[in-house]
N, C-alpha and C positions, 0 to 999 in steps of 0.2 A: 239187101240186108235190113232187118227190121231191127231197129231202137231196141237195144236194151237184152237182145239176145245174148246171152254168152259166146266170147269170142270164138272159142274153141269149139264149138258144139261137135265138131265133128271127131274131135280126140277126146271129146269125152263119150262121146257113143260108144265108143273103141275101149272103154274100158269094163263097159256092160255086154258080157258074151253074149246074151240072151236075146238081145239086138239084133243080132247076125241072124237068128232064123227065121227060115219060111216055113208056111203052114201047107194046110193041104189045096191041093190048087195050085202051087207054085207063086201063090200071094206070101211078098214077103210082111213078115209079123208087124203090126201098125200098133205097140203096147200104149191104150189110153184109160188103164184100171189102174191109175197110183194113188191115188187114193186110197183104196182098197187093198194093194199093197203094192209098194214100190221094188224095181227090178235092183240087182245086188251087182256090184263092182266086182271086178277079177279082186281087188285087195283085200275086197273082206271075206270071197270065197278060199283064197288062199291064206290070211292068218286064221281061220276057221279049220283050215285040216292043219299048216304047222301047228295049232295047239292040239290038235289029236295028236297027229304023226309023232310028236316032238314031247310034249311037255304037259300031257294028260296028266292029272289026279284029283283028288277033293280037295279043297282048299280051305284053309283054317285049322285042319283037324290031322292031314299026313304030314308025319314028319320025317321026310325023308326029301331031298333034292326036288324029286319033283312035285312034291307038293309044295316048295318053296319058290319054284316055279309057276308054279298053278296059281297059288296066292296073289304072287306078284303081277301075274297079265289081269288076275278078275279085279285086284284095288286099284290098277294101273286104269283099267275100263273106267271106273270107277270117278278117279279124276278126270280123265276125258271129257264125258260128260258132266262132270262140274262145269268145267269151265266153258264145256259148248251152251248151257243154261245160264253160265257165270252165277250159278251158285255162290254163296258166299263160304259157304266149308260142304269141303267132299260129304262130311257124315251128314249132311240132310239128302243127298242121293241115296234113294232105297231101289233095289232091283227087282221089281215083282216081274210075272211073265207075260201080261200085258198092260194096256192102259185100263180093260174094266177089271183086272184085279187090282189095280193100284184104287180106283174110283172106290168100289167094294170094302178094300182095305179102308179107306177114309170115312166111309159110312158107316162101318160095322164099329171101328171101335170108337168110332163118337156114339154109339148107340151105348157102349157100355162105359163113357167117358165120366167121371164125376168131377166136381168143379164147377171152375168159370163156361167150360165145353157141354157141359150135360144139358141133355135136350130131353124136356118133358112136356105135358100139357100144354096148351096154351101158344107152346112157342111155335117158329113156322123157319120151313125149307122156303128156298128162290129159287126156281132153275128155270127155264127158259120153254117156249113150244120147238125149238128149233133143238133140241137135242137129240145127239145118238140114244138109242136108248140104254147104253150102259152109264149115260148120265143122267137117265127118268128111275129106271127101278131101284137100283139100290137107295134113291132118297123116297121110291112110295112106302119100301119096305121100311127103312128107319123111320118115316112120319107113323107110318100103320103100328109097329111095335110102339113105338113112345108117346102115341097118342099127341104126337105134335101133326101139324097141317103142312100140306104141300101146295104151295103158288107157284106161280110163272108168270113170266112177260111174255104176252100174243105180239104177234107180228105182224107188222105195216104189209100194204099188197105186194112192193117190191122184194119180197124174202127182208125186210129189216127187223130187228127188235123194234118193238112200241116203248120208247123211252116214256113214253108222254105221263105214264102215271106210277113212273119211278118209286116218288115218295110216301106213295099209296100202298106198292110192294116190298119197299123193302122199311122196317118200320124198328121200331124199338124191342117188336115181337120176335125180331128175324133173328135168327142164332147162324145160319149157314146161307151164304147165297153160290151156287155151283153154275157154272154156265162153258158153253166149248165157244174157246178164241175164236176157230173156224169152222162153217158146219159144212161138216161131209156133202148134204144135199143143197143145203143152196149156194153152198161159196161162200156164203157171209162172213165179213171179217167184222169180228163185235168191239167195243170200244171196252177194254176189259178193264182198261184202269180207271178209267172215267165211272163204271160201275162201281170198280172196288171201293171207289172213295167212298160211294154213298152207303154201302154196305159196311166198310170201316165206322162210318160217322156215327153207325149208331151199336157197334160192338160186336159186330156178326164175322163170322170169320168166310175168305172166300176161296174155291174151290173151282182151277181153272182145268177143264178136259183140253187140252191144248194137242192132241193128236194129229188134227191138218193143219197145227201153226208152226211146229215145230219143224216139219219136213221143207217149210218152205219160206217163215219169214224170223227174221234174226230174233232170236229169244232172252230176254233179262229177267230171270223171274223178279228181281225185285222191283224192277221197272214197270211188270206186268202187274202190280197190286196184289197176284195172289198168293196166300196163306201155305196152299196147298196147290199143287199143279204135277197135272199126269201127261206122261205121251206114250208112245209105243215104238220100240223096235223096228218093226218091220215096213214101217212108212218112211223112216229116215234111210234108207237103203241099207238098212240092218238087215238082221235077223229072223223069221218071228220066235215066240217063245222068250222073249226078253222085255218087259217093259222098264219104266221110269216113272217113282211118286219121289218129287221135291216137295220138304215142306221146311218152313221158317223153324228152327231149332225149338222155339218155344212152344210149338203148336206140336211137334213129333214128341214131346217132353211129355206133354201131360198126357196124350193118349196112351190106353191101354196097349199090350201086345196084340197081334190080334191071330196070327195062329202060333199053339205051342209046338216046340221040337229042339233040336239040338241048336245049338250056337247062335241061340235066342236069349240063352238064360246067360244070368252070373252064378249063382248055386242052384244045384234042388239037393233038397230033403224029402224024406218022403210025407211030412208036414206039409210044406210048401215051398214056394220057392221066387227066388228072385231072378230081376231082369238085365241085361246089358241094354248099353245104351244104347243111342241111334248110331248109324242104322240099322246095327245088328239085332234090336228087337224084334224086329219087322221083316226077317230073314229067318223063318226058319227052316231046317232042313237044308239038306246040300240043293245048291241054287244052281241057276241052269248059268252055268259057268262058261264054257266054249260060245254059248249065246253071250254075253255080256263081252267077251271078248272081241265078238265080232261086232258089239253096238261099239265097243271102244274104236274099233277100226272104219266103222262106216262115220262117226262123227269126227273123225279125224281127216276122212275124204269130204266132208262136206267144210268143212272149216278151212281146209287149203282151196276148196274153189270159193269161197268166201259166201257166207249166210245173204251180204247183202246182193250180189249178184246174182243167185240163186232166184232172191224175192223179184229183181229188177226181171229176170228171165220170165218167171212165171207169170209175172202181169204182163209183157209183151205175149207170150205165146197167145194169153186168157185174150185179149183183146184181140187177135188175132185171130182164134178159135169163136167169140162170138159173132166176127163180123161175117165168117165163113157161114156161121149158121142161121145170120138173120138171112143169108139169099137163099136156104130152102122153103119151099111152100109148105105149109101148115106145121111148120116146125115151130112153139111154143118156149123158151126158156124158163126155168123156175130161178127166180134169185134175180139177185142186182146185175142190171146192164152194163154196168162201168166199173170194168177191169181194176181200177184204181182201189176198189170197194169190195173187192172179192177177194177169192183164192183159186186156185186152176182146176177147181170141183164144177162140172156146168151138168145141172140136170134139165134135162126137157120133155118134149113131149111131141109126137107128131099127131094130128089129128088121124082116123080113123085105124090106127094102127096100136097094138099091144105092146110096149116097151119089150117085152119078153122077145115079139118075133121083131122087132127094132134088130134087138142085140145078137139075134141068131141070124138073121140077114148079114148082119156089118160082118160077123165072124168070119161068116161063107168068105167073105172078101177080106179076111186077113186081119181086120178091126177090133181087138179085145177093149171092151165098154163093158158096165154095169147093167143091169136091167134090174128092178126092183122097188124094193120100198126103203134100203138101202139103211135098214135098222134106225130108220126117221119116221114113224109111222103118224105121229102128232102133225108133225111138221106136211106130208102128204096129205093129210085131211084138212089143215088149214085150208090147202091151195085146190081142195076137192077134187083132189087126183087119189087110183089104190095104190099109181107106182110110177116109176119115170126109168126114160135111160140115164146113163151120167156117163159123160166124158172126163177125165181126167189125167190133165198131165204133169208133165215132171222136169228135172233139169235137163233131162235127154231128149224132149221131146222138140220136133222140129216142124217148122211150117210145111213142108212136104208132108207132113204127116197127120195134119188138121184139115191141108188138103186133099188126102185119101179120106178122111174120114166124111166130110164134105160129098166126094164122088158117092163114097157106097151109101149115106144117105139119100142122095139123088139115084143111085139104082136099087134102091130101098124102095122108094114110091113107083117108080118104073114097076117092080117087081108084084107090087100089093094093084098095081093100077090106080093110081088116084091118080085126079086130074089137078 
């Protein structure tokens, strides 16, 4: 037994159907794409159709039983993930339908923010070379409309941020510094509060993409230093079509709405009109409701096996999975070495071989991996690659299963012939 596994691993596999099958070949299914998106528990596949079967309507707006139903499971969601984030009040939880429209959402209406928030000439964006890219565009677009500048922190050889010229990047000019807790492609777990400070110290507001931290290490927003902070659904063994933007009351206050429609507003006229508070500003239109339900039910499965076990699993498997893969030949890791320092994202590389026919090789043999650029495309030119594979696991996953993945890249090379 390896340190720091979850006791149970084998009752909780049992609660993921999707586990149980084999593919073609009579290989049974070796799922290492969670990152990408994580497999779902019988309890959230089942409070997902009881709120169909049962207690279907729009919420906020029927008034009849089972829209008073409907209401109560989507606010009920609602608090849930308060408290899995420990939010300080439910109403800074906003439901967008993933993490890049929550991102989006933050960028667009800082674009149209006026105030202490309003960003024009002169001033400048922070975000990082290690981001997904729905934490690069949406800030070239707000820098490019508002005639403000976009920086970044490059990265040290081992996949790390270059803290080295901090004080350099984030400055008196800086209005926003945006950065991901965890990057999808290298694993990196970034020092986010340690940044926030320096970006606090001089009046900048911070913007955490937290989508690989959320799924796998215990979350504080206010612990975490940021302002504002996004994850998604479908990584936590949710849903997808559901995401999460937290933001500190005062910072959701001053923003604009940012799309109009129904039960967004406090009045309209046909003048104009006014807005309800958080978070119903930030909500408009009927919300994907049985989704938020089902986020309320997967963060409630992960809180009963406990966030910090979860994190403790995931660095044994990671540690686990890199030592399986330092014994293949010409096999290359992108990212930090020491499991301690990462998250259960490992991208690599084998020499003379195409990530592409990597990941179609591994399949043959039952191994669902990544192949790509894995929507990091800054971060791959760093490291002078067009793409890598990426392994990723999760709280299900097991040493026998790092082990198969191990063999089929050893009959990977077998198959390409390399010596």
């Amino acid at each position: 037994m390896i340190e720091g596994l979850l006791p149970e691993l084998d009752v909780i596999r049992k609660d993921f159907p999707i586990l149980e099958r084999t593919l073609a070949g009579g290989f049974p299914l070796v799922y290492l794409d969670s990152a990408n998106t994580s497999q779902k528990p019988q309890v959230v596949i089942d409070t997902m159709v009881d709120h169909l079967e049962r207690h279907n309507a729009n919420v906020a707006r029927a008034m009849h039983q089972l829209g008073a139903e409907s209401s109560e499971a989507f606010e009920a969601a609602r608090d849930k993930v308060a408290a899995f984030i420990h939010a300080p009040s439910r109403d800074e939880v906003i439901f967008t339908k993933n993490a890049s429209e929550a991102l989006n959402l933050v960028a667009n209406t800082l674009a149209w923010a006026r105030g202490p928030l309003e960003i024009g000439e002169g001033d400048e964006v922070v975000i990082t070379e290690m981001e997904h890219h729905s934490n690069i565009v949406p800030w070239q677009l707000l820098t490019e409309r508002k005639g403000a500048t976009l920086r970044w922190f490059g990265l040290t050889d081992d996949g790390r941020l270059d803290l080295s010229n901090i004080d350099e990047l984030i400055t008196e000019r800086t209005k926003v510094v945006s950065l991901t807790w965890v990057s999808n492609m290298l694993g990196t777990i970034n020092p986010v509060a340690e940044i926030a400070a320096r970006a606090h110290a001089v009046g900048a507001i911070v913007v955490v993409d937290a989508s690989q931290a959320a799924p796998q290490l215990p979350v504080d927003v206010v612990a975490s230093g940021a302002d504002l902070l996004a994850f998604t659904g479908h990584k936590v063994v949710g849903p997808t079509g559901i995401g999460v933007l937290w933001g500190r009351r005062e910072v959701l206050d001053q923003l604009p709405p940012f799309l109009g429609g129904g039960e967004m507003i406090e009045t309209v006229a046909m003048e104009r009109s006014t807005y309800a508070g958080i978070p119903h500003k930030f909500e408009a239109g009927t919300p994907p409701i049985v989704e938020a339900v089902g986020l309320g039910a997967a963060v409630d499965y992960l809180g009963h096996i406990g966030m910090d076990a979860i994190h403790a699993h995931e660095q044994a498997i990671t540690a686990y999975a890199l030592e399986g893969l330092a014994t293949v030949p010409g096999l290359t890791v992108l990212g930090p070495l020491d499991a301690t320092l990462r998250g259960g994202a490992i991208s690599f590389e084998i020499d003379d071989v195409h990530p592409h026919d990597v990941a179609q090789v591994l399949d043959s043999r039952g191994v669902a991996v990544r192949a790509g650029h894995h929507c990091a495309k800054p971060a791959h030119k760093r490291f002078g690659v067009q793409s890598s594979t990426r392994m990723s696991s999760y709280l299900y996953t097991t040493p026998g299963e790092i082990d198969a993945l191990v063999e089929a890249l050893e009959y990977t090379r077998s198959y390409f012939k390399l010596s």
